[in-house]
N, CA, C and O atoms as CSV, one atom per row, in Angstrom:
chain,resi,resn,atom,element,x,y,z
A,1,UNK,N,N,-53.542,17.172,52.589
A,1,UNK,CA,C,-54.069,18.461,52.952
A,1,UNK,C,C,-54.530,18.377,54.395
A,1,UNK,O,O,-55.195,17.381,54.680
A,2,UNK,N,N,-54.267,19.327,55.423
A,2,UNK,CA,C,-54.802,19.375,56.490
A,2,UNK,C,C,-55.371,20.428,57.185
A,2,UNK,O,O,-54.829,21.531,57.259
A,3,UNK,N,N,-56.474,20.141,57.719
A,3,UNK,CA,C,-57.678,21.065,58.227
A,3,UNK,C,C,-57.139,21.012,59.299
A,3,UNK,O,O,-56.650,19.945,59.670
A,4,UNK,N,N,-57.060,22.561,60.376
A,4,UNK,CA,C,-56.875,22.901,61.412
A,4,UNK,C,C,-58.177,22.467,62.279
A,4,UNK,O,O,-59.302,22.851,61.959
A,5,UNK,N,N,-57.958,21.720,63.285
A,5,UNK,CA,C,-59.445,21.747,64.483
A,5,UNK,C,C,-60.191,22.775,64.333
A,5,UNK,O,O,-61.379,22.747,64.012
A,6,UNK,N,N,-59.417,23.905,64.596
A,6,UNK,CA,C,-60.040,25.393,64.699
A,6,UNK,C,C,-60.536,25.424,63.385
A,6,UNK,O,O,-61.326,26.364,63.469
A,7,UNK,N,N,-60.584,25.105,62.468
A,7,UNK,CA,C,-61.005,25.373,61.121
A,7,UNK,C,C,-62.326,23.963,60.885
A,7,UNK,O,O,-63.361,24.323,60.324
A,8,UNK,N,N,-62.263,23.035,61.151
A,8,UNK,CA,C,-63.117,22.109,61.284
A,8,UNK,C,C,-64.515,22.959,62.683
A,8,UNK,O,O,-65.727,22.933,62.466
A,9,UNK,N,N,-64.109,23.369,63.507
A,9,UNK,CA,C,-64.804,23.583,64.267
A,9,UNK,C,C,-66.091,24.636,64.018
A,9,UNK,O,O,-67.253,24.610,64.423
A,10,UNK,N,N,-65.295,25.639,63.105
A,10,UNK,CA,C,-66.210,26.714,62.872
A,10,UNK,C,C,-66.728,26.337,61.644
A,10,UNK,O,O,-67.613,27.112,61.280
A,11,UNK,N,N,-66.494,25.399,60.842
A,11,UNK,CA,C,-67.030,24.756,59.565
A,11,UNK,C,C,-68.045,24.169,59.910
A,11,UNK,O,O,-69.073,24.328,59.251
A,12,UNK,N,N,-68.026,23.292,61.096
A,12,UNK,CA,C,-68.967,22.303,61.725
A,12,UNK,C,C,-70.173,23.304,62.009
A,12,UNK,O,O,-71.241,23.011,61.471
A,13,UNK,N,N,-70.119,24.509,62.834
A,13,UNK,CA,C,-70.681,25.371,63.789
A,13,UNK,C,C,-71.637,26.157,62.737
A,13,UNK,O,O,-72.749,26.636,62.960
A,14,UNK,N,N,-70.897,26.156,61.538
A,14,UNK,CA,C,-71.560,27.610,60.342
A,14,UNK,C,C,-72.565,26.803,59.609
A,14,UNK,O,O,-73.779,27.006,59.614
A,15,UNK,N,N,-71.763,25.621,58.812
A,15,UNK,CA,C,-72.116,24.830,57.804
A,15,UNK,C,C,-73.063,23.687,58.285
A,15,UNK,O,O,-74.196,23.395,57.902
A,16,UNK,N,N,-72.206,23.089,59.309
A,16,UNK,CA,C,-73.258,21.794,59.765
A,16,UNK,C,C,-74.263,22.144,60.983
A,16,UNK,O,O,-74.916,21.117,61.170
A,17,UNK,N,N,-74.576,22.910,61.680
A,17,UNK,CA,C,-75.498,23.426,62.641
A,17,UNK,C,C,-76.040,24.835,62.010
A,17,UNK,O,O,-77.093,25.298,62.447
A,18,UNK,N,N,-75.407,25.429,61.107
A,18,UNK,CA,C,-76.522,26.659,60.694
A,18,UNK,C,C,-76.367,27.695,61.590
A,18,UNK,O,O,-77.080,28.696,61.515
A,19,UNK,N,N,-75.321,27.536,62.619
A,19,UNK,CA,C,-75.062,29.146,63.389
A,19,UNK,C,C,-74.302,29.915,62.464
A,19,UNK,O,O,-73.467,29.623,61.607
A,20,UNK,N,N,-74.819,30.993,62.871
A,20,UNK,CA,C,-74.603,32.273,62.439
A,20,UNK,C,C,-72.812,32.678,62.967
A,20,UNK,O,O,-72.335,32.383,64.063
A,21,UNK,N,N,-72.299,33.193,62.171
A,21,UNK,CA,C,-70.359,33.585,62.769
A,21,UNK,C,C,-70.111,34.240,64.292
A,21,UNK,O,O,-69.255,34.043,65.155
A,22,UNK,N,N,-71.098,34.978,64.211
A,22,UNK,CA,C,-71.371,35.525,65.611
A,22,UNK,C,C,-71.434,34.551,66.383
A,22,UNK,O,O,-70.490,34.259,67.118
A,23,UNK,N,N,-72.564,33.876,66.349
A,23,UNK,CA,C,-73.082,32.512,67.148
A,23,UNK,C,C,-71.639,31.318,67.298
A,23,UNK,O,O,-71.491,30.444,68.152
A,24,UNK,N,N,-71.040,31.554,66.542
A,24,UNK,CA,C,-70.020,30.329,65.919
A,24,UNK,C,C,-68.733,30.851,66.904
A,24,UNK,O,O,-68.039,30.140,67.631
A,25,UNK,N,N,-68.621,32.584,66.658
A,25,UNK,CA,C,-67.584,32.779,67.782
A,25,UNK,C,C,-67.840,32.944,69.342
A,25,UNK,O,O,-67.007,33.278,70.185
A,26,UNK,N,N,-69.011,32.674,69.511
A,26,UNK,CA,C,-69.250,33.292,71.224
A,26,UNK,C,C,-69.068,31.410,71.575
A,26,UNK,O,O,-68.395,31.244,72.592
A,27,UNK,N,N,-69.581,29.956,70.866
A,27,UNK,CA,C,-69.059,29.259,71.072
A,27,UNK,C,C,-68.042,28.801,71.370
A,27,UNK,O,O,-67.913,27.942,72.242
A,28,UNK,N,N,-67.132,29.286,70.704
A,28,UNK,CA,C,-65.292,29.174,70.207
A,28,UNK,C,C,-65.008,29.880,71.143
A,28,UNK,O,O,-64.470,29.185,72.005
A,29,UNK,N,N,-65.115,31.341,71.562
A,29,UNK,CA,C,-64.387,32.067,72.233
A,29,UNK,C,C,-63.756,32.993,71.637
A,29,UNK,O,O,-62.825,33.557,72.211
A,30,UNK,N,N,-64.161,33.360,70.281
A,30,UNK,CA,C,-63.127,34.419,69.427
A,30,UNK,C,C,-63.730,35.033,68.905
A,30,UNK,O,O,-64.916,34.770,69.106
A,31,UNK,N,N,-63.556,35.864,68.214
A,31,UNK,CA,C,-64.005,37.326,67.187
A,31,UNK,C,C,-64.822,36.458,65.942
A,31,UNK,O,O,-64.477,35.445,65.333
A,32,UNK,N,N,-65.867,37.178,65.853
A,32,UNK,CA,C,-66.511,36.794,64.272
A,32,UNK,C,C,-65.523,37.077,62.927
A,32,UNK,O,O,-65.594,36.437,61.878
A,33,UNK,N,N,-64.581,38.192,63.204
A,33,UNK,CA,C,-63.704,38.260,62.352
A,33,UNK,C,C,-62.576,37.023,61.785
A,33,UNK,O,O,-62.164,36.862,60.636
A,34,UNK,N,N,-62.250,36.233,63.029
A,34,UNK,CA,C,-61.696,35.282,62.946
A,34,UNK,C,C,-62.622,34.228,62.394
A,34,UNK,O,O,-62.415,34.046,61.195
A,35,UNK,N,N,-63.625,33.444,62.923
A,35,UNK,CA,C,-64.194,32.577,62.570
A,35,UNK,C,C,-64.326,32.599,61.108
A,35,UNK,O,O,-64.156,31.556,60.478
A,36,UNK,N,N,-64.735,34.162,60.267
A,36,UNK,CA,C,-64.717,34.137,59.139
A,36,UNK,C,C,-63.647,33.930,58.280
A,36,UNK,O,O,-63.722,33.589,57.100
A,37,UNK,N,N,-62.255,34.240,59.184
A,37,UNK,CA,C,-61.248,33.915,58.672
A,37,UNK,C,C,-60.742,32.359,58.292
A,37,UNK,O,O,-60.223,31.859,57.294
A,38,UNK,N,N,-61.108,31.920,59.438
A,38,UNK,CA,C,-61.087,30.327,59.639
A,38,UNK,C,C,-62.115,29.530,58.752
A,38,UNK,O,O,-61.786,28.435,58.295
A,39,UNK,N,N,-63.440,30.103,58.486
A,39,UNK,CA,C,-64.383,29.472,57.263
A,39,UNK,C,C,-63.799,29.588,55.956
A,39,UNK,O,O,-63.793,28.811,55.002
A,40,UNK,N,N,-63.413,30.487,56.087
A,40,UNK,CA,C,-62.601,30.829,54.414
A,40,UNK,C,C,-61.342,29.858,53.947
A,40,UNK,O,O,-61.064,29.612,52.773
A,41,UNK,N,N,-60.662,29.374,55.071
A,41,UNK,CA,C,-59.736,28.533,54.954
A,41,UNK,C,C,-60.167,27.072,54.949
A,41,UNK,O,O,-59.538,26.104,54.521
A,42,UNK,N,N,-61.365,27.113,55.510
A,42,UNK,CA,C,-61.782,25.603,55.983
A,42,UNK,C,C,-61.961,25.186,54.485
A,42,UNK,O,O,-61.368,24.207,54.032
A,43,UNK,N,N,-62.834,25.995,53.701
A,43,UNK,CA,C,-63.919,25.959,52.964
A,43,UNK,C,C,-63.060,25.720,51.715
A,43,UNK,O,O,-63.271,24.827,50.894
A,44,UNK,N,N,-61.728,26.927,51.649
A,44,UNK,CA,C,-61.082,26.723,50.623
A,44,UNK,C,C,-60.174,25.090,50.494
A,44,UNK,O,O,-59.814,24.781,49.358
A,45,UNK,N,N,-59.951,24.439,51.270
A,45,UNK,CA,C,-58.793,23.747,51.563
A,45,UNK,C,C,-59.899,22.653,51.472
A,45,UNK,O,O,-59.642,21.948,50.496
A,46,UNK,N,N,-60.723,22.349,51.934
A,46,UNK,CA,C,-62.702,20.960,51.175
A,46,UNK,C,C,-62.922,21.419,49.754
A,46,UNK,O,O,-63.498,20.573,49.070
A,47,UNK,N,N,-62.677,22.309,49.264
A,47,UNK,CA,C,-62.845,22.379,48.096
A,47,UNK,C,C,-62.001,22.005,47.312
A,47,UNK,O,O,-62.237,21.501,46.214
A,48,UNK,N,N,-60.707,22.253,47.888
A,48,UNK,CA,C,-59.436,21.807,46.833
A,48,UNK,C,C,-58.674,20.002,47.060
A,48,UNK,O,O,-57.742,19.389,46.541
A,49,UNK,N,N,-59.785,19.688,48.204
A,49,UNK,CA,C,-59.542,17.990,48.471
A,49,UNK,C,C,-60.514,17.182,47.555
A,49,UNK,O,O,-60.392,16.132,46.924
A,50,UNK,N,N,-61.870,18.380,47.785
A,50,UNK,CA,C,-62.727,17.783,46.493
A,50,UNK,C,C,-62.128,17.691,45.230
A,50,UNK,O,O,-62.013,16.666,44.558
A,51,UNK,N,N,-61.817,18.631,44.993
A,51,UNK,CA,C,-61.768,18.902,43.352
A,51,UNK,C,C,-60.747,18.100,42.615
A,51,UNK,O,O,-60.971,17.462,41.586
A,52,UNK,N,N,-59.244,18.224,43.438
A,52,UNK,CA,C,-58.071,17.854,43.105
A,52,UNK,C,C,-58.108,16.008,44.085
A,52,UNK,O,O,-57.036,15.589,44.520
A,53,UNK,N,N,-59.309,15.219,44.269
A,53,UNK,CA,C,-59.294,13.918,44.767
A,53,UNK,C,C,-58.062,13.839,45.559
A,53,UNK,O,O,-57.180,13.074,45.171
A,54,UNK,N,N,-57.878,14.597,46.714
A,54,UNK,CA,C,-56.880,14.749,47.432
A,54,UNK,C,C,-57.229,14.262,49.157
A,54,UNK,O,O,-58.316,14.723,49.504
A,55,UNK,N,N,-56.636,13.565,50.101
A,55,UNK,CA,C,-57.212,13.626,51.405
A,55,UNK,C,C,-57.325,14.752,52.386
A,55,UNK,O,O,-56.310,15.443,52.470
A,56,UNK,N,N,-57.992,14.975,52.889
A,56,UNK,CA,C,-57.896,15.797,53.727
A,56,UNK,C,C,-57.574,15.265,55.479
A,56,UNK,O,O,-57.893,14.104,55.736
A,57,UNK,N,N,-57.308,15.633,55.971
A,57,UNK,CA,C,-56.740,15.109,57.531
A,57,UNK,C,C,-57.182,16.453,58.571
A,57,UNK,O,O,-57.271,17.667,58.389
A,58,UNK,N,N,-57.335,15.817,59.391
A,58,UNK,CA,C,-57.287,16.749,60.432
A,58,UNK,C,C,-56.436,16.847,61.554
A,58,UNK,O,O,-56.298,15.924,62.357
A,59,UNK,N,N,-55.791,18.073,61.646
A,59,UNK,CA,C,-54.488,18.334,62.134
A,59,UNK,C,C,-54.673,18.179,63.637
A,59,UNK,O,O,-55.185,19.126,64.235
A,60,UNK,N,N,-54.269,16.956,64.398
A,60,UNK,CA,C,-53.479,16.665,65.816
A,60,UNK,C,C,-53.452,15.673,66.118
A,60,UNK,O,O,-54.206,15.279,65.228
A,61,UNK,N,N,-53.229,14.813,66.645
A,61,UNK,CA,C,-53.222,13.099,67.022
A,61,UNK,C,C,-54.624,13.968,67.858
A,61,UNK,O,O,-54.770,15.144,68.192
A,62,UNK,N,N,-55.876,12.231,68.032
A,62,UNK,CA,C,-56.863,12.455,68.351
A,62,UNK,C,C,-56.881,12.565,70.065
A,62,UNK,O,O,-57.911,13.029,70.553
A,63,UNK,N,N,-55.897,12.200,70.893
A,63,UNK,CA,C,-55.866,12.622,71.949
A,63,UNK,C,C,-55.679,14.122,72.072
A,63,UNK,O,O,-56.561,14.579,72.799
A,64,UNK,N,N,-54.917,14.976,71.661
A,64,UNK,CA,C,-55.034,16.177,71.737
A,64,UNK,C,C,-56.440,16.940,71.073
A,64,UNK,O,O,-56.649,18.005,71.653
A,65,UNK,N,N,-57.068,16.752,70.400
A,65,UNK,CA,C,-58.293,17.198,70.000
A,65,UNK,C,C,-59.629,16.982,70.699
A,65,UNK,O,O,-60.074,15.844,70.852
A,66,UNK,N,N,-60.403,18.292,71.212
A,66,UNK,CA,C,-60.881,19.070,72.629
A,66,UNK,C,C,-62.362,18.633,71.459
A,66,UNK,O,O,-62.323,18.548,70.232
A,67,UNK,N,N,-63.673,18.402,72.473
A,67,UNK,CA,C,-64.679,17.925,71.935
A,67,UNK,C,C,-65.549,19.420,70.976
A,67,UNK,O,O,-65.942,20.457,71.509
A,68,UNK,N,N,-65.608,19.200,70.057
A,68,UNK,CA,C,-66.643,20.748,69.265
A,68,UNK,C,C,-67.270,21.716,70.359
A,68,UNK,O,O,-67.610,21.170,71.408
A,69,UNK,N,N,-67.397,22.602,70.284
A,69,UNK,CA,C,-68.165,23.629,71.444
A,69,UNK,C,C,-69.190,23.640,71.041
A,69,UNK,O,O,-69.451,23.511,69.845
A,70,UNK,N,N,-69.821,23.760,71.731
A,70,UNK,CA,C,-71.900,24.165,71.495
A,70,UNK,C,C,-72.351,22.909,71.035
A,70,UNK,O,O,-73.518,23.100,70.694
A,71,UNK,N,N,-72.076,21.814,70.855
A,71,UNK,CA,C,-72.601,21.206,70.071
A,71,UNK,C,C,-71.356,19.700,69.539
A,71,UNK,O,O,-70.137,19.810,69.413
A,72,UNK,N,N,-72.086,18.585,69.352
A,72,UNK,CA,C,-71.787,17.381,69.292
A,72,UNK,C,C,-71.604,17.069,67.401
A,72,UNK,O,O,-71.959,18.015,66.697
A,73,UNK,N,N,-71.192,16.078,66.834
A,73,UNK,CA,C,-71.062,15.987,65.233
A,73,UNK,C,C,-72.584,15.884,64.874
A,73,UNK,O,O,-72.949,16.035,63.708
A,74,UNK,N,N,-73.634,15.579,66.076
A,74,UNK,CA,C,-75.142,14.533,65.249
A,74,UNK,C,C,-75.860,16.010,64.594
A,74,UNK,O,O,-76.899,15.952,63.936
């Protein structure tokens, strides 16, 4: 199973820092509409790695993957 950056990012931004979608897209650079779009996918696709003991990956070789916006993993 693989998580889009963009989908890790706003997961990180909502879930693991507690910003708000608004807050999550003025980071990102995109519409709250999107971000919610992108949580919904994040969220569905961790749930179905949980459930179904499946891996999850994150989609790009790690040289192409741009550091989280607003904010670091701690």
């Amino acid at each position: 199973m693989r998580l889009a950056h963009d989908e890790l990012d706003a997961l990180h931004l909502c879930d693991g820092q507690g910003k708000t979608q608004e807050e999550a897209g003025e980071c990102m650079g995109i519409s709250r509409g999107t971000v919610q779009r992108l949580l919904a996918s994040a969220r569905a696709k961790v749930a179905e790695a949980l459930v179904h003991q499946k891996a999850l990956a994150i989609a790009g070789a790690p040289a192409e993957l741009a550091p989280l916006p607003c904010g670091d993993l701690s």
